[in-house]
N, C-alpha and C positions, 0 to 999 in steps of 0.2 A: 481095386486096381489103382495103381499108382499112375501119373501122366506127368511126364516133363516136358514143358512146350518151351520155346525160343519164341518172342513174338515180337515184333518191331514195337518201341516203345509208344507212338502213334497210336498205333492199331488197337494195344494189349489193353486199352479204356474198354472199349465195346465189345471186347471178347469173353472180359472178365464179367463184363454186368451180363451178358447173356450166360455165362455160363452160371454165375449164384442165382438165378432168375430159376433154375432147375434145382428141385426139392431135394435130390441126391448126386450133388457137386456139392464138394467143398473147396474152394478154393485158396492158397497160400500165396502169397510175394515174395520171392527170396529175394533178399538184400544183397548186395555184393558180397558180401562176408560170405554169407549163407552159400550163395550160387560158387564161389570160389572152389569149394572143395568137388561139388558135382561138374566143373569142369576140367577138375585135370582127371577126373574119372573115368571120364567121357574122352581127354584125352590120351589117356594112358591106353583105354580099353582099342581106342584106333589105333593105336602105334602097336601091340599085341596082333594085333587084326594081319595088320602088316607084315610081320616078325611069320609071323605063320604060315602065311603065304607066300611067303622068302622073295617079297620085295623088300623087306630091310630086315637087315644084321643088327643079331641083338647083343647088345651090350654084356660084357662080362662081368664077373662076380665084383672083382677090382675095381674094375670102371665107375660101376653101379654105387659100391659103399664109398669111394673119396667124393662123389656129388655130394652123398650126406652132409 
C-alpha cells in the first residue's frame, strides 16, 4: 500500500526517522518537481468531487482545450 502524507516541514524529521526505524516502511522525499504533479491530482480529483455533486459547473469541451 502506497501512503501520501502532507507533514509540516518541522515535524516531517522525527516522523520519517520513526517510520525507517520499522523493518517494512520504506520511505521517499518528493521534491517539488516530483510533489508537483500529485498535486494538481489531488487537485483536479477535488474539483471532480465538486462537479458531481453540482456545487460547481463543469467546464466545457472549448473552455477546457483553449487552457491548453
Amino acid at each position: 500500500m502506497k501512503v501520501l502524507l502532507d507533514i509540516q516541514d518541522d515535524k516531517a524529521n522525527k516522523l520519517v526517522k520513526a517510520l525507517d526505524a520499522l523493518p517494512y516502511v520504506k520511505t521517499e522525499q518528493l521534491t517539488g518537481e516530483k510533489a508537483q504533479p500529485l498535486t494538481e491530482i489531488k487537485e483536479a480529483d477535488e474539483e471532480l468531487k465538486l462537479v458531481l455533486e453540482g456545487k460547481k459547473v463543469p467546464k466545457d469541451a472549448e473552455q477546457f482545450l483553449n487552457e491548453l
